[in-house]
MMTF fields as JSON, N, C-alpha, C and O atoms, coordinates in Angstrom:
{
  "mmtfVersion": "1.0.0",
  "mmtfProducer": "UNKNOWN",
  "numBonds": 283,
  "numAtoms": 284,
  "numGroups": 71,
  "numChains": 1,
  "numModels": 1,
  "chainsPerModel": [1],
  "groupsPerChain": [71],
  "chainIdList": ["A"],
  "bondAtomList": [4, 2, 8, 6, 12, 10, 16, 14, 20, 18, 24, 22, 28, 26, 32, 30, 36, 34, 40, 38, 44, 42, 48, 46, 52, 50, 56, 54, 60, 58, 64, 62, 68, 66, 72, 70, 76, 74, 80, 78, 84, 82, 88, 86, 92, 90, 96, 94, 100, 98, 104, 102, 108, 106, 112, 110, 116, 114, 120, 118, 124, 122, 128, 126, 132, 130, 136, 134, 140, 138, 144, 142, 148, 146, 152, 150, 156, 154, 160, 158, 164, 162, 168, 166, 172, 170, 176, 174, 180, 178, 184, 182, 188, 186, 192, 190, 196, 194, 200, 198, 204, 202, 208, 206, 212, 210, 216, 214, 220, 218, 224, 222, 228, 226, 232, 230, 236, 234, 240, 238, 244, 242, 248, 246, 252, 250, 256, 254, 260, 258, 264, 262, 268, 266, 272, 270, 276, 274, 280, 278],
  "bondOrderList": [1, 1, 1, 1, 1, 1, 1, 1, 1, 1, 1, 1, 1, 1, 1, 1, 1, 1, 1, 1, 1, 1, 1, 1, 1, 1, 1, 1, 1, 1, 1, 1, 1, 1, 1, 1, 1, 1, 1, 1, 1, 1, 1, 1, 1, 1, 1, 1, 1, 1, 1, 1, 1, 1, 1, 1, 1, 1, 1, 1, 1, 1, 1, 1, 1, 1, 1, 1, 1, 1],
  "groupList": [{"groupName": "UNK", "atomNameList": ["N", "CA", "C", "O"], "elementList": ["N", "C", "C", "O"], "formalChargeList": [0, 0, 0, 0], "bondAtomList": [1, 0, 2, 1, 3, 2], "bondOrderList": [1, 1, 2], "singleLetterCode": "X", "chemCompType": "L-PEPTIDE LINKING"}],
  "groupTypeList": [0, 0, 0, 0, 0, 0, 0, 0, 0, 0, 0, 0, 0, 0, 0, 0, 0, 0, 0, 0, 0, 0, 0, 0, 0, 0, 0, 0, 0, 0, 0, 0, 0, 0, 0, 0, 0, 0, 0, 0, 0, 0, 0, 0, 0, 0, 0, 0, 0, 0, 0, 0, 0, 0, 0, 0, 0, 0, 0, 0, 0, 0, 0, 0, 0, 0, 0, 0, 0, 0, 0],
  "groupIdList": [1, 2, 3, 4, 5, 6, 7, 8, 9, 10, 11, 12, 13, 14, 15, 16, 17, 18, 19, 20, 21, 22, 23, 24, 25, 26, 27, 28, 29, 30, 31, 32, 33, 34, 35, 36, 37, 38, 39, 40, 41, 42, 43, 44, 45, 46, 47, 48, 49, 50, 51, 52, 53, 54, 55, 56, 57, 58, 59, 60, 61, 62, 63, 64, 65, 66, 67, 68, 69, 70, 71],
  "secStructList": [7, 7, 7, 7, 7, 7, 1, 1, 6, 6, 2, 2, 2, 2, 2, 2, 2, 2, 2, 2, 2, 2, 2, 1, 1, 7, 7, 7, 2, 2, 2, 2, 2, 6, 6, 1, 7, 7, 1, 7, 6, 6, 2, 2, 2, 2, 2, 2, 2, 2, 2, 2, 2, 6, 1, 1, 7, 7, 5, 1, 1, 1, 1, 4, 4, 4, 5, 7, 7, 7, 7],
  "xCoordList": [-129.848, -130.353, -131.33, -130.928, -132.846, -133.804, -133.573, -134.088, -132.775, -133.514, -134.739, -135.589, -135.029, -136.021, -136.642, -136.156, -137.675, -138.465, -137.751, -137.104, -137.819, -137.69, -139.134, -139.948, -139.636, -140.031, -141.191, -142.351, -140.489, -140.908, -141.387, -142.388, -140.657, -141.175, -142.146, -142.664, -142.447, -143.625, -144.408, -145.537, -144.354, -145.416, -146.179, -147.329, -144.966, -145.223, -146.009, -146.621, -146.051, -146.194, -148.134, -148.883, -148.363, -149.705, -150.288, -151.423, -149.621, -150.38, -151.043, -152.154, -150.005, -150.196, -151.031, -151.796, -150.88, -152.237, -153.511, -154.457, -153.776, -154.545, -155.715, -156.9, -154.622, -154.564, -155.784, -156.955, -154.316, -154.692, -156.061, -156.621, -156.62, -157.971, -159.024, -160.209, -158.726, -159.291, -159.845, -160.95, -158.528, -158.91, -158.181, -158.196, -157.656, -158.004, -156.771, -156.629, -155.728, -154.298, -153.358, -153.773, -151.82, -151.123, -151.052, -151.417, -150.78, -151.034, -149.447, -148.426, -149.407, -148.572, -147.423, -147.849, -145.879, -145.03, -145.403, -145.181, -146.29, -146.698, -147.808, -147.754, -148.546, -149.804, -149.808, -150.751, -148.229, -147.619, -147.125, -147.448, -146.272, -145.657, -146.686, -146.55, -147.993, -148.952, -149.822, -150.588, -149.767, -149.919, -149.605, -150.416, -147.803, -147.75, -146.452, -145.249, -146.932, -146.494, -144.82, -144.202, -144.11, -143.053, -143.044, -144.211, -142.338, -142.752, -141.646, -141.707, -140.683, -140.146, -140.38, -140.497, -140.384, -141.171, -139.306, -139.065, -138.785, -137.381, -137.027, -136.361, -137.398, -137.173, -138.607, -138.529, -139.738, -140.234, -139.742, -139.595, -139.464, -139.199, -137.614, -137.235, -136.985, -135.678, -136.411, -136.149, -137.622, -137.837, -138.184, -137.946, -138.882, -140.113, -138.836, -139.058, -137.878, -136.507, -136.152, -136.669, -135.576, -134.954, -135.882, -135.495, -137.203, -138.21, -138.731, -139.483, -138.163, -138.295, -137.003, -136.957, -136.099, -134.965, -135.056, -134.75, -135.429, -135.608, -136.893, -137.634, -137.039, -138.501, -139.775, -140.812, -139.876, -141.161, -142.321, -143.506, -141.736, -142.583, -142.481, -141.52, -143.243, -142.442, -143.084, -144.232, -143.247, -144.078, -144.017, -143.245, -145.344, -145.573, -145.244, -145.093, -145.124, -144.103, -143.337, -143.052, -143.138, -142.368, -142.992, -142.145, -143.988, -145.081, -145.243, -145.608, -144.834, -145.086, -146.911, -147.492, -147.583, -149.02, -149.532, -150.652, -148.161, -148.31, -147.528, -147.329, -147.198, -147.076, -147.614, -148.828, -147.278, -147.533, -147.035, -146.095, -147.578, -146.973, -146.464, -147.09, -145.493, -144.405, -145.673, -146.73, -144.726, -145.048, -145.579, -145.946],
  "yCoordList": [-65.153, -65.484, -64.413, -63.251, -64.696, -64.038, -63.897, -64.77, -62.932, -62.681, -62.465, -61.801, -62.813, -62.102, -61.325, -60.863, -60.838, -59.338, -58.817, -59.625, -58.125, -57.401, -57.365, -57.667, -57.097, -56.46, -55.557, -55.721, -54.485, -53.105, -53.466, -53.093, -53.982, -54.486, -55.576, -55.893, -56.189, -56.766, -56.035, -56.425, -54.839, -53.872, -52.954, -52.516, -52.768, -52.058, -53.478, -52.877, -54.37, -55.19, -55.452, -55.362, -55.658, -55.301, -54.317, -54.387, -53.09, -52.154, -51.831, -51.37, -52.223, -52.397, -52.667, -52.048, -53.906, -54.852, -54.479, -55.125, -54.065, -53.396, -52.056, -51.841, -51.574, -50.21, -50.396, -50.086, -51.329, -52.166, -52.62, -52.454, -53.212, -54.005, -52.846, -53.106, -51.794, -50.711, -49.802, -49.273, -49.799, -48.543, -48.574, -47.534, -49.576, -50.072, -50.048, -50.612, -49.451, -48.583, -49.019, -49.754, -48.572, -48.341, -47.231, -46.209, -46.997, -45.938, -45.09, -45.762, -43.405, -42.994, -43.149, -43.467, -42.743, -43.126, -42.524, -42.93, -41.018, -40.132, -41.562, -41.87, -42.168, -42.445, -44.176, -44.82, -44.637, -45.563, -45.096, -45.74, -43.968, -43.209, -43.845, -44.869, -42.687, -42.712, -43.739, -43.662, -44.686, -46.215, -47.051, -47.941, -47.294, -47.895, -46.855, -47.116, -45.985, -44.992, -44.654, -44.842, -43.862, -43.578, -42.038, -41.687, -41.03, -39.86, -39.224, -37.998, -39.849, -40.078, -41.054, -42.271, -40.046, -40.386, -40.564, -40.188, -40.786, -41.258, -42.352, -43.165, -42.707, -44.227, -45.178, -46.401, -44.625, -45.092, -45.816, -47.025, -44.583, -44.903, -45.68, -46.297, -45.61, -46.825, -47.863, -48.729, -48.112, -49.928, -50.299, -51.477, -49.474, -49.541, -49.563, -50.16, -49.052, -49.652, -50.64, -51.527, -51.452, -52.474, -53.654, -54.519, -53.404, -54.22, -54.566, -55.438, -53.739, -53.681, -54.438, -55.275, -54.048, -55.039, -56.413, -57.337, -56.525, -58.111, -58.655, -59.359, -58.209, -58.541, -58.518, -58.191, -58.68, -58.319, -57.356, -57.669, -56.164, -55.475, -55.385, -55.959, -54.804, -54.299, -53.303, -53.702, -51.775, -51.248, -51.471, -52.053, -50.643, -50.523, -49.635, -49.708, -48.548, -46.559, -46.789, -47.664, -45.303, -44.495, -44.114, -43.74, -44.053, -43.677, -44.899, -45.997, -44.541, -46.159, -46.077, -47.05, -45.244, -45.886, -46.645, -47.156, -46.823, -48.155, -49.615, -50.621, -49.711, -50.537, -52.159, -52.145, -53.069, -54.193, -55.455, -56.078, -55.88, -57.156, -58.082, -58.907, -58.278, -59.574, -60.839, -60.788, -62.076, -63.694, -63.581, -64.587],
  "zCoordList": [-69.994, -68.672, -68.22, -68.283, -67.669, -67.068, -66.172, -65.473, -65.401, -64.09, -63.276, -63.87, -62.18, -61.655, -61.238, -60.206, -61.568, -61.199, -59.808, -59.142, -59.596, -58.299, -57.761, -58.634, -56.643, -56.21, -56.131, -55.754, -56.63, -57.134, -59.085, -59.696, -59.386, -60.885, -60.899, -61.969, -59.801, -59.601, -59.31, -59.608, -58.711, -58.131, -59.248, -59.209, -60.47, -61.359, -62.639, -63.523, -62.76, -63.244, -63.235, -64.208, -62.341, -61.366, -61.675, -62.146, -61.474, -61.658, -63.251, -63.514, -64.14, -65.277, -65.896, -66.636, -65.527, -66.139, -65.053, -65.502, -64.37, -63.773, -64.536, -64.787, -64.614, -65.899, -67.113, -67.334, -67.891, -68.884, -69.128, -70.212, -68.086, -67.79, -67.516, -67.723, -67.138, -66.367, -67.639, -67.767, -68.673, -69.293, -70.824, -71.482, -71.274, -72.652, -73.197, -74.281, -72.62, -72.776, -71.773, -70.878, -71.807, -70.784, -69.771, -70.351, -68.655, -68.074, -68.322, -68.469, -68.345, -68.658, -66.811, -65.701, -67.251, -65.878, -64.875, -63.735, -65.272, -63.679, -63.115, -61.924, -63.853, -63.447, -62.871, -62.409, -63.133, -62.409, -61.344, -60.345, -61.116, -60.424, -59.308, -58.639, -59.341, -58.467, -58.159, -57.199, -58.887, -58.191, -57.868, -57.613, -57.643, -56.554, -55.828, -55.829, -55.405, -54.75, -54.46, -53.412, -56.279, -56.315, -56.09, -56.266, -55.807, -56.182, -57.229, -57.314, -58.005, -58.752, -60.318, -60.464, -61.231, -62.454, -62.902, -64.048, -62.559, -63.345, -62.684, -63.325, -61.101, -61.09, -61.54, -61.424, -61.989, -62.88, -64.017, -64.196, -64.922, -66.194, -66.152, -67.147, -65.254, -65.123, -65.099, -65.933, -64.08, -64.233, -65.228, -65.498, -66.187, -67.166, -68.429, -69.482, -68.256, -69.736, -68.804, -69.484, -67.52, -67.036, -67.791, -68.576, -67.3, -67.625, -69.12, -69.555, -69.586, -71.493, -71.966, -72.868, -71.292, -71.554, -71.186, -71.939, -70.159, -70.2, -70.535, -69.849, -71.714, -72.286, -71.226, -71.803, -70.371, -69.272, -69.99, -70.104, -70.428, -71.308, -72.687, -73.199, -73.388, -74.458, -74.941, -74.747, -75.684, -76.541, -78.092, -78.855, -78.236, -79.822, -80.708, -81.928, -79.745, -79.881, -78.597, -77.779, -78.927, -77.974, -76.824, -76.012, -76.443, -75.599, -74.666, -75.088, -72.867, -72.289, -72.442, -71.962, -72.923, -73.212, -73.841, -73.79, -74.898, -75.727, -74.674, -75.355, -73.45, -73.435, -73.448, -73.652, -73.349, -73.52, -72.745, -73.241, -71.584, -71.559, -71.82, -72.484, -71.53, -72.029, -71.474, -70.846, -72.213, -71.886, -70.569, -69.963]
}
């Protein structure tokens, strides 16, 4: 069962592909952090594994600069 985005994982979702479109890559968690205004780079990187878990994202490494949009 999929749940639905939150929110805030819509916010981060956006920004992403934003990024993405912007600059060829994923942006690293400070540089999500700072766009849609967390000042916490660990509740970052919680949405960014919530969101990998439910397939929403996924990477190619270890690095969220490899990330990738899900479906």
């Amino acid at each position: 069962m999929i749940s639905e985005p939150t929110e805030r994982q819509v916010q981060i979702l956006r920004a992403v592909r934003s990024w993405i479109a912007d600059h060829g890559e994923g942006p690293s968690v400070r540089e999500i952090a700072d766009l849609v205004g967390l000042s916490s780079t660990g509740s970052v990187a919680y949405q960014l594994a919530r969101m990998e878990a439910l397939g929403m994202i996924s990477r190619t490494d270890r690095r969220w600069r490899s990330i990738r949009l899900g479906n």
